[in-house]
C-alpha positions as CSV (number, residue, x, y, z in Angstrom):
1,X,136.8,136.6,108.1
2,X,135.6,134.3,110.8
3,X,135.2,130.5,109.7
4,X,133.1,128.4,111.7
5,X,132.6,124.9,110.9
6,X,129.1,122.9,111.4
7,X,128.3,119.4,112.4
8,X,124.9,118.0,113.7
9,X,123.9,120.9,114.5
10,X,126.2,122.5,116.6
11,X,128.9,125.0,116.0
12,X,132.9,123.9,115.9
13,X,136.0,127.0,115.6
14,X,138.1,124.6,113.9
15,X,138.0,121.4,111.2
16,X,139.9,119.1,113.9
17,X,137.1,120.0,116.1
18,X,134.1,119.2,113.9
19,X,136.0,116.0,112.7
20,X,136.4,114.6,116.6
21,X,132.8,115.2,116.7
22,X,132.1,112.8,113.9
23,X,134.3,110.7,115.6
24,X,132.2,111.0,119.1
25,X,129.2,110.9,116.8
26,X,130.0,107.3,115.3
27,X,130.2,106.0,118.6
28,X,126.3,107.2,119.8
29,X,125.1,105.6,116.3
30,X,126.6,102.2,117.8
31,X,125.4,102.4,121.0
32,X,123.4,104.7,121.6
33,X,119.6,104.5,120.4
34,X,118.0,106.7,122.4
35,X,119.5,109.8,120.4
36,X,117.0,108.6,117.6
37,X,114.6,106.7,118.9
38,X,112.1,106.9,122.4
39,X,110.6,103.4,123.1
40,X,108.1,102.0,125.9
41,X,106.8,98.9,126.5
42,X,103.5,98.3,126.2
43,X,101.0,95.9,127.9
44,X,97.8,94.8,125.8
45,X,95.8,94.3,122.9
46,X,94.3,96.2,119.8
47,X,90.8,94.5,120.8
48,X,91.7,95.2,124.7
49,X,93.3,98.3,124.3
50,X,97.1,99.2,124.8
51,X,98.5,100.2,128.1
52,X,102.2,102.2,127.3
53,X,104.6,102.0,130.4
54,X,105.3,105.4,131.3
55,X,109.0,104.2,131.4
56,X,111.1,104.9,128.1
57,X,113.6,102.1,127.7
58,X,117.6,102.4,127.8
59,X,119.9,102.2,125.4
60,X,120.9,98.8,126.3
61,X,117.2,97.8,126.6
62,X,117.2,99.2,122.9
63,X,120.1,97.2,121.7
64,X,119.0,93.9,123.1
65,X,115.0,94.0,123.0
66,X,113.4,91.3,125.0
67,X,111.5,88.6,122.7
68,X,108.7,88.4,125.1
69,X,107.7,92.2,125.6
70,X,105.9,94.2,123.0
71,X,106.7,97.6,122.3
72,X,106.0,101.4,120.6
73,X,108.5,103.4,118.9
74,X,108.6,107.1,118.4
75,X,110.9,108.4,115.8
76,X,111.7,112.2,116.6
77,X,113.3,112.4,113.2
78,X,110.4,111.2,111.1
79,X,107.8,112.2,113.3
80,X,106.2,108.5,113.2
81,X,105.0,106.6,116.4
82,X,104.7,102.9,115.3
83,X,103.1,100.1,117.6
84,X,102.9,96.9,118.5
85,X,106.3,96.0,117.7
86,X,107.9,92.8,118.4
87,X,111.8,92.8,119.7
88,X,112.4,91.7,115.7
89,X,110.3,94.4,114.5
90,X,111.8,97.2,116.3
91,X,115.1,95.9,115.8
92,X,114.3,96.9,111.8
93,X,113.1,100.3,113.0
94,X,116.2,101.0,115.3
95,X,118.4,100.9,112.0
96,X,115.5,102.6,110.2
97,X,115.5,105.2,112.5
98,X,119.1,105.6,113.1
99,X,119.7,106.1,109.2
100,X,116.5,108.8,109.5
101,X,118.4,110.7,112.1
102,X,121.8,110.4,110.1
103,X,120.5,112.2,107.2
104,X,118.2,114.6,108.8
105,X,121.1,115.6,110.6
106,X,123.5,115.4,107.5
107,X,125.7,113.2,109.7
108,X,128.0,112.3,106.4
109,X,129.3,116.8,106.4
110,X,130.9,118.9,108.1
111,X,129.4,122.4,106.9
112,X,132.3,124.8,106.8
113,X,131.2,129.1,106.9
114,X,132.1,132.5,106.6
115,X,130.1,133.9,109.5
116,X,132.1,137.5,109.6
117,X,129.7,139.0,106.5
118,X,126.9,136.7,106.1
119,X,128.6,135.2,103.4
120,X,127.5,131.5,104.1
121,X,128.5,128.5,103.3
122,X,131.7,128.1,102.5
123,X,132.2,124.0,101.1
124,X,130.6,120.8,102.3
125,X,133.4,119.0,104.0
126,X,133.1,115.6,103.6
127,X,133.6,113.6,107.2
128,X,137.4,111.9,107.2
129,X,135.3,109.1,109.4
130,X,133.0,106.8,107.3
131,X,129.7,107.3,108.2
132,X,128.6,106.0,104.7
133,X,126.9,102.8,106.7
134,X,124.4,105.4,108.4
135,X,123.2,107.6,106.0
């Protein structure tokens, strides 16, 4: 029998491991957006037309948008690209986003599996970390 566990997508040998992962994977949904988000900046008008910097932003460009700048959001996890977005308006979307990302990845369980016979699934571990405030 050969138990493998599951988290985010990626493949663990033992329950300590997965669970560090969570615990690795906590700290990205704080800080970093980029995992669940691409943004530019854009330059423009609807009437005009848009010019998008070629230039995604950084995380900390993410967590602190500037009020002045106007922006477009691409979602990976939804597939949705939204624009013009003000700072205000994508800080909504960053959390929206984030929690799209948390439960396409089932960021809340740790899949636990037989892997020797095909068997599958084994149980849904739940995560010892609280990631209840993502999902």
């Amino acid at each position: 029998m050969t138990i493998k566990y599951y988290y985010a997508a990626k493949q663990y040998d033992t329950e300590s491991e997965a669970q560090a992962a969570v615990d690795a994977m906590k700290l990205r949904l704080e800080n970093n957006p980029s995992d669940w988000m691409k943004v530019k900046e854009i330059t423009g008008s609807a009437e005009a037309g848009w010019q998008i910097n070629s230039r995604l932003l950084t995380d900390a460009e993410l967590l602190n948008p500037s009020s002045d700048k106007t922006y477009m959001l691409h979602s990976p996890a939804t597939g949705d690209t939204l624009m013009p977005l003000t700072s205000t308006e994508l800080a909504t979307k960053r959390d929206e986003c984030r929690t799209a990302y948390a439960q396409l990845y089932r960021l809340n369980e740790i899949t636990k599996a037989d892997d020797s016979n095909l068997k599958g699934i084994e149980a849904l571990i739940t995560t010892t970390t609280d990631m209840s405030g993502y999902i």
